[in-house]
Backbone as numpy.savetxt, mean C-alpha at the origin, in Angstrom:
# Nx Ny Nz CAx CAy CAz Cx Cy Cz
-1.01 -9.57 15.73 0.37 -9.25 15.45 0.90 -8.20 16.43
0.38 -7.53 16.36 0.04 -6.02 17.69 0.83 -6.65 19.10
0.35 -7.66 19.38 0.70 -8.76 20.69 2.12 -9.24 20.47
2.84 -9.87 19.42 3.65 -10.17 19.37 5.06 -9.00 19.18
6.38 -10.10 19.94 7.51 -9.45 19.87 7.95 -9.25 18.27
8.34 -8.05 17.89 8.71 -7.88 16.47 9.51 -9.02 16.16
9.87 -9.58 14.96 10.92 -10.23 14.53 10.98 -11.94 15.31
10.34 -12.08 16.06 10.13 -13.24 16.93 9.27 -14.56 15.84
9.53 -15.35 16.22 9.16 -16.78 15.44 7.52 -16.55 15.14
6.91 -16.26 16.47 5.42 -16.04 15.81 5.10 -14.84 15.88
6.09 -13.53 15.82 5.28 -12.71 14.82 5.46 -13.15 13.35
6.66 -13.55 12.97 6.81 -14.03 11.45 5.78 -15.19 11.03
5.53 -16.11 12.06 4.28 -16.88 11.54 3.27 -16.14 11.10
2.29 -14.98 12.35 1.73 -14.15 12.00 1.38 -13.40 10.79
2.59 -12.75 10.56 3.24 -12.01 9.16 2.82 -12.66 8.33
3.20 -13.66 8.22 3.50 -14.42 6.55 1.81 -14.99 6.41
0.80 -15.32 7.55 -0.09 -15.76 7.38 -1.10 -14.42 6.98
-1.03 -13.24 7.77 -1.57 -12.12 6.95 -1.33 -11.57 5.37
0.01 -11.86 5.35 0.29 -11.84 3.88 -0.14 -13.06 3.01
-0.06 -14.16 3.27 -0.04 -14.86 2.15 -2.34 -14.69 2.37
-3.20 -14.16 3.56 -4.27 -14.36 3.32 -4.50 -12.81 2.44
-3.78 -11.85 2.73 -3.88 -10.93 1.57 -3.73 -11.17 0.15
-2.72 -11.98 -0.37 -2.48 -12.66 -1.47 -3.40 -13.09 -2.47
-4.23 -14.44 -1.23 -4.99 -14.78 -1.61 -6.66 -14.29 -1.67
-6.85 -13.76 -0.87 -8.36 -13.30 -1.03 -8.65 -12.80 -2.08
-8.07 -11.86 -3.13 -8.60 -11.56 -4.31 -8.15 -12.64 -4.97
-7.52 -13.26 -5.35 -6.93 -14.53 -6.32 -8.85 -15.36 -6.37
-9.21 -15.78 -5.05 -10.04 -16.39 -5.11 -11.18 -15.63 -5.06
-11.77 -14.52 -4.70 -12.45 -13.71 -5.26 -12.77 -13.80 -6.79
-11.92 -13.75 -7.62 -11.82 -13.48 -9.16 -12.02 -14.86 -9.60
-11.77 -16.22 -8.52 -11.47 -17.65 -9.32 -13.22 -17.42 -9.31
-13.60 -17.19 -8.29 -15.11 -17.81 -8.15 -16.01 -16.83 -8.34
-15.38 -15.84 -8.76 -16.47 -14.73 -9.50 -17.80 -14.30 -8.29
-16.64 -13.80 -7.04 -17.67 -13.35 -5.96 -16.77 -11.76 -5.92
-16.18 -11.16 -6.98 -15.60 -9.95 -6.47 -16.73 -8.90 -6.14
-16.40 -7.66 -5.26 -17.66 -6.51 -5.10 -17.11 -5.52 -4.82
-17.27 -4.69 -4.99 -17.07 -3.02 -4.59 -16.70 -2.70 -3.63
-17.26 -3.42 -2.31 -16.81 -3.55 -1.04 -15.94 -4.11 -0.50
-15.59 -5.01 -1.51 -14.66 -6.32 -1.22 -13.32 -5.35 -1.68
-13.62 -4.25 -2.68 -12.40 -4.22 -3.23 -11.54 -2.76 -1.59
-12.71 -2.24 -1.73 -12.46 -1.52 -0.77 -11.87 -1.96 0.64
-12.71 -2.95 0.81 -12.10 -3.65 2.13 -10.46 -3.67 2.10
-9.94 -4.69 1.17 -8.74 -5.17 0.53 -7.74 -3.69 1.15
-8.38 -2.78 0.16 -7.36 -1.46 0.36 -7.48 -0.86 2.02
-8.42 -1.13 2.49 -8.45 -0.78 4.05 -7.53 -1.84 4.83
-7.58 -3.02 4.59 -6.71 -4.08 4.79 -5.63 -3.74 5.07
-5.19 -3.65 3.68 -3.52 -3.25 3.17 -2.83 -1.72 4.56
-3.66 -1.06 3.85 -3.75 0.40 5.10 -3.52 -0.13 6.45
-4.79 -1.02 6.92 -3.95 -1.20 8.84 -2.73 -1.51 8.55
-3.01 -2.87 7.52 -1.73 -3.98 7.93 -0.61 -2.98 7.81
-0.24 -2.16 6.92 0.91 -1.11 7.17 1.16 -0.17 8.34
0.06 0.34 8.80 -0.16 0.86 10.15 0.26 0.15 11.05
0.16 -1.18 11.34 0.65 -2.09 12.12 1.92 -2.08 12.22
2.73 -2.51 11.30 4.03 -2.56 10.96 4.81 -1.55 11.46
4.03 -0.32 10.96 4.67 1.05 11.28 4.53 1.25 12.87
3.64 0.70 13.44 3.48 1.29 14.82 4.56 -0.10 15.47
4.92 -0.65 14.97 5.28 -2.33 15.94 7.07 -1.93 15.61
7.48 -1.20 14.38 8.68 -1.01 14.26 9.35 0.52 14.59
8.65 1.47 14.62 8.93 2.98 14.91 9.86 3.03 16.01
9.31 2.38 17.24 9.95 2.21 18.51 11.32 1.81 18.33
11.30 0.48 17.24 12.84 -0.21 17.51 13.93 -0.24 16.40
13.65 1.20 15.83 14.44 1.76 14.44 14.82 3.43 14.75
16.10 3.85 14.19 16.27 4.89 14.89 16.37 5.76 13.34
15.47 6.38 13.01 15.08 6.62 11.77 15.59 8.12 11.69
16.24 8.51 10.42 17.04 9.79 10.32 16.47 10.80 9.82
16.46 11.93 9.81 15.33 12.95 9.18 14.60 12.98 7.64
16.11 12.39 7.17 15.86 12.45 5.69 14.78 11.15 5.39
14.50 9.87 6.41 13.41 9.11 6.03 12.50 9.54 6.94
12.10 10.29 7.76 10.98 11.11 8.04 10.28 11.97 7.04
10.72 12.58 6.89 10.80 14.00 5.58 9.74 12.66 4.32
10.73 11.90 4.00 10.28 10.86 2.99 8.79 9.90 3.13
8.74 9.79 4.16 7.42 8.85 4.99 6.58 9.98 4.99
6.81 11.11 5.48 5.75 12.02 5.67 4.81 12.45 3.84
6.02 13.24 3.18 6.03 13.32 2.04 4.74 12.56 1.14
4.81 10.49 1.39 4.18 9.98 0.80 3.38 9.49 1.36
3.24 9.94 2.89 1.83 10.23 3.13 0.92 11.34 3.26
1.33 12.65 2.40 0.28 13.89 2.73 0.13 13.83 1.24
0.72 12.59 -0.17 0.40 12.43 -1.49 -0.84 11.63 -1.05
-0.32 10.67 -0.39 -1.64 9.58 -0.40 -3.09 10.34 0.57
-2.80 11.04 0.76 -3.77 12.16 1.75 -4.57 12.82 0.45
-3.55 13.88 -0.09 -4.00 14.14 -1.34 -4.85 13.56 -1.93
-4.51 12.61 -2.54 -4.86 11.56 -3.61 -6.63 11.02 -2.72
-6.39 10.62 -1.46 -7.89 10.05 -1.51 -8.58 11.32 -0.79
-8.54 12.90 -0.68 -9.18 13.39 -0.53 -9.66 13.98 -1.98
-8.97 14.17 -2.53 -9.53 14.49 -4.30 -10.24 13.26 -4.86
-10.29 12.18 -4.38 -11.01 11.20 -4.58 -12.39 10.87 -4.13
-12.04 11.51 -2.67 -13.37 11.31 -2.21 -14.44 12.72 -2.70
-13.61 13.77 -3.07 -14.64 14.79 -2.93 -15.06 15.01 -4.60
-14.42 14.25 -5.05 -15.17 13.98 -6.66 -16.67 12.46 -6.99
-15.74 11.69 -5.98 -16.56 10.47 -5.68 -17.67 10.13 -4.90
-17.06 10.70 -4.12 -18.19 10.72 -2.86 -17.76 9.13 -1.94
-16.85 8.88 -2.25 -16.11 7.95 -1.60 -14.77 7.45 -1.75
-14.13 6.77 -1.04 -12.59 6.25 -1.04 -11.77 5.76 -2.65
-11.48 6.66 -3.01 -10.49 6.64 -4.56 -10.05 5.56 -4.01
-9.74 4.29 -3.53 -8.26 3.55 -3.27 -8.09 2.72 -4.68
-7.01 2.66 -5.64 -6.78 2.43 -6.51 -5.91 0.79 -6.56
-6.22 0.24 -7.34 -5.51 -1.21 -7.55 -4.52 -1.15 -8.52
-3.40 -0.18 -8.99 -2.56 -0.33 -9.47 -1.46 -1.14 -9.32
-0.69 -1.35 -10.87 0.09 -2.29 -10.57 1.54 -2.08 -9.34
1.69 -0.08 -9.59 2.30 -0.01 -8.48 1.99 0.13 -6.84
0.75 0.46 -6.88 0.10 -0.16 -5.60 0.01 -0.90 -5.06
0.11 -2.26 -5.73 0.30 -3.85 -5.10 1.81 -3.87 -4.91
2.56 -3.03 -6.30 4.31 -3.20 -5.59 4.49 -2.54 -4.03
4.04 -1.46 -3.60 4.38 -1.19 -2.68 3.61 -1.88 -1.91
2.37 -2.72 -1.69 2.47 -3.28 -0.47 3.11 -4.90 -0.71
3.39 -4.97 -1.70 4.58 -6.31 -1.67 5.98 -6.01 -1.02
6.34 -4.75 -1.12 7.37 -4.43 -1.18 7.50 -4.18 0.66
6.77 -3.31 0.65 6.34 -3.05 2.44 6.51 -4.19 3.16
5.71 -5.32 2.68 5.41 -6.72 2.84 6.89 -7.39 3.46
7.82 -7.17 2.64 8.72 -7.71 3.01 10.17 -6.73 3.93
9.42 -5.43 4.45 9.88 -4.54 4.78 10.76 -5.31 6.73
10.63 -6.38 7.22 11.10 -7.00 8.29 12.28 -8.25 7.73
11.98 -8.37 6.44 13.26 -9.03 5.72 14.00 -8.23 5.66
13.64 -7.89 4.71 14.69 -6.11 3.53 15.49 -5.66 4.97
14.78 -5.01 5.81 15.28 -4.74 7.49 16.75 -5.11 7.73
16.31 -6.74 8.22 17.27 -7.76 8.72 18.66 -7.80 7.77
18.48 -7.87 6.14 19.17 -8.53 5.16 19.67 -7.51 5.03
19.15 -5.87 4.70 19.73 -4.90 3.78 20.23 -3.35 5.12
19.51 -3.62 6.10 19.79 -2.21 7.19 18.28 -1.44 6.86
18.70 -0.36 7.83 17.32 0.52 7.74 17.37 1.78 6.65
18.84 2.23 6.27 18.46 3.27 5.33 18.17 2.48 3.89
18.68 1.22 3.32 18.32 1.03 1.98 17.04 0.26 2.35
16.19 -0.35 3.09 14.99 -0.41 3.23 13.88 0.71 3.08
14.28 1.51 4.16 13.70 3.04 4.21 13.79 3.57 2.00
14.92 3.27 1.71 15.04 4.17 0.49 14.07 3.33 -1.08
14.21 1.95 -0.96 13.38 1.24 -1.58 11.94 1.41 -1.43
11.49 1.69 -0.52 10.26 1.29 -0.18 9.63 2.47 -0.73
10.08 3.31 -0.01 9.49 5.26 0.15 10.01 5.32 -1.76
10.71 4.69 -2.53 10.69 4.76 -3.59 9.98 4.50 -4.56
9.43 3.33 -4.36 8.39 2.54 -4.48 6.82 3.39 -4.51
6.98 3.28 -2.68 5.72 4.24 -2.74 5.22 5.83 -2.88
6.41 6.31 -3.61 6.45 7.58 -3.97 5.99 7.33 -5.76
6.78 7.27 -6.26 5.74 6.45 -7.61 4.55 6.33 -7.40
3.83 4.90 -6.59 2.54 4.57 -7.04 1.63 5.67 -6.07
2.21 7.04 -5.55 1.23 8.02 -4.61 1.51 8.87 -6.12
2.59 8.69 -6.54 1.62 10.72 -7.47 1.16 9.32 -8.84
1.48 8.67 -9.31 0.64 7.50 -10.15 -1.22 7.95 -9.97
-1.10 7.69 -8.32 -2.95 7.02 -7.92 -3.11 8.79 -8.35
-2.31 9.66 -7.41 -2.44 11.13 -7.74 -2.98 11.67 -8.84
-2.21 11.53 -9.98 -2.51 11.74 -11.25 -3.76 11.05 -11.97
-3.50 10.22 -11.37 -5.00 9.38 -12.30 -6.19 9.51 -11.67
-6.20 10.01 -10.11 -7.56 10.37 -9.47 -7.72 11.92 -9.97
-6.45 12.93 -10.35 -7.25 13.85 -10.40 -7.72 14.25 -11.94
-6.70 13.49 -13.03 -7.37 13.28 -14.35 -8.26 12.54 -14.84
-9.22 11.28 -13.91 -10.08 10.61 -14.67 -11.17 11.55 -14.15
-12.40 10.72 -15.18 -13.76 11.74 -15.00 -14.51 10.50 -14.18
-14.20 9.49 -14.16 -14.83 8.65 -13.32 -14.01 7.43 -12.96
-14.29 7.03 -11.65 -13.93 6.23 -10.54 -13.74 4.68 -11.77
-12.41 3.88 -11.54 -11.94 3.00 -11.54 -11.13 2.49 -10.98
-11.57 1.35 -10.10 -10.72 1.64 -8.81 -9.57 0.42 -9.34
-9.89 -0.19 -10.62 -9.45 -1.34 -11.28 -8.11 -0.88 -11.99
-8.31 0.43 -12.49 -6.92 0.93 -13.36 -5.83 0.53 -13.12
-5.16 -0.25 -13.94 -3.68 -0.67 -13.48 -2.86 -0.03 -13.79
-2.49 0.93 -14.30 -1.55 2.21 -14.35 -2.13 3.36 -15.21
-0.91 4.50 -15.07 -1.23 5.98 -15.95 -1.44 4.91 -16.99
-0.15 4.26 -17.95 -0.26 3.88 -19.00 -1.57 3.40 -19.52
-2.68 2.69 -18.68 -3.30 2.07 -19.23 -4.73 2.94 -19.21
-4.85 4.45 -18.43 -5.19 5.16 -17.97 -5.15 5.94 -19.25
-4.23 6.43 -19.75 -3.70 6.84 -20.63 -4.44 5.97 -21.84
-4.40 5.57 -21.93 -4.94 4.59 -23.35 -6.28 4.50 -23.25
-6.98 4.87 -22.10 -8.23 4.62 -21.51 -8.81 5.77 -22.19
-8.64 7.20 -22.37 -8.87 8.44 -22.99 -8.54 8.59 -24.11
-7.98 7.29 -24.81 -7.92 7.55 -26.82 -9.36 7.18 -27.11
């Protein structure tokens, strides 16, 4: 993707084929009962470039205003937070499978649509909204559980997890 012109016919082929194989790899993981610990981890390292990507392929050709700097930064020194209190309780990568965790990389996901259709500040404001939620979410629940579930699908259920 790295290779291709942003927004061009085959980066969007590209795109949509990384996404829809993100989609699917856990779907079929779970059909055929080959999920693993590593697998889950992978997934969240996945998700991580593939956003890194994005971010490095669009930075250049968006003229981004302080107030979504400030915001990007913000929910990444939570998500900093979050997997260093993770790791130093764990002894490895907190990355959490919440339900708002998959929203924001769905949401990210479609962050070269949203772009095109909506402009760059209500993209910028959805997203960083999004992923401001599921960073103090993973936040809160890495630094209140007593042990690693990387499965937890929200506080709520987190919450119900300690009755």
């Amino acid at each position: 993707m790295l290779l291709t012109q942003p927004l061009s016919p085959v980066f969007f082929l590209i795109y949509i084929l990384c996404g829809a194989s993100d989609a699917l790899d856990g779907f079929i993981a779970r059909k055929t009962r080959t999920e693993s610990g590593v697998g889950e981890i992978l997934d969240s390292v996945a998700d991580f470039i593939f956003i890194m990507v994005v971010i490095i392929m669009f930075l250049p050709l968006v003229a981004l205003e302080v107030w979504m700097y400030v915001w990007i930064i913000s929910v990444a020194v939570l998500r900093f937070c979050s997997l260093a209190i993770g790791f130093i309780k764990y002894h490895t990568f907190a990355f959490l499978h919440t339900y708002t965790n998959k929203a924001t990389v769905v949401v990210f996901f479609f962050f070269p649509f949203l772009f095109m259709w909506a402009g760059l500040p209500a993209t910028v404001a959805i997203i960083c909204l999004i992923a401001t939620v599921s960073a103090l979410e993973e936040l809160v629940i890495t630094i209140s559980s007593k042990q690693l579930d990387r499965n937890m699908s929200s506080l709520i259920a987190f919450r119900h997890s300690l009755r």
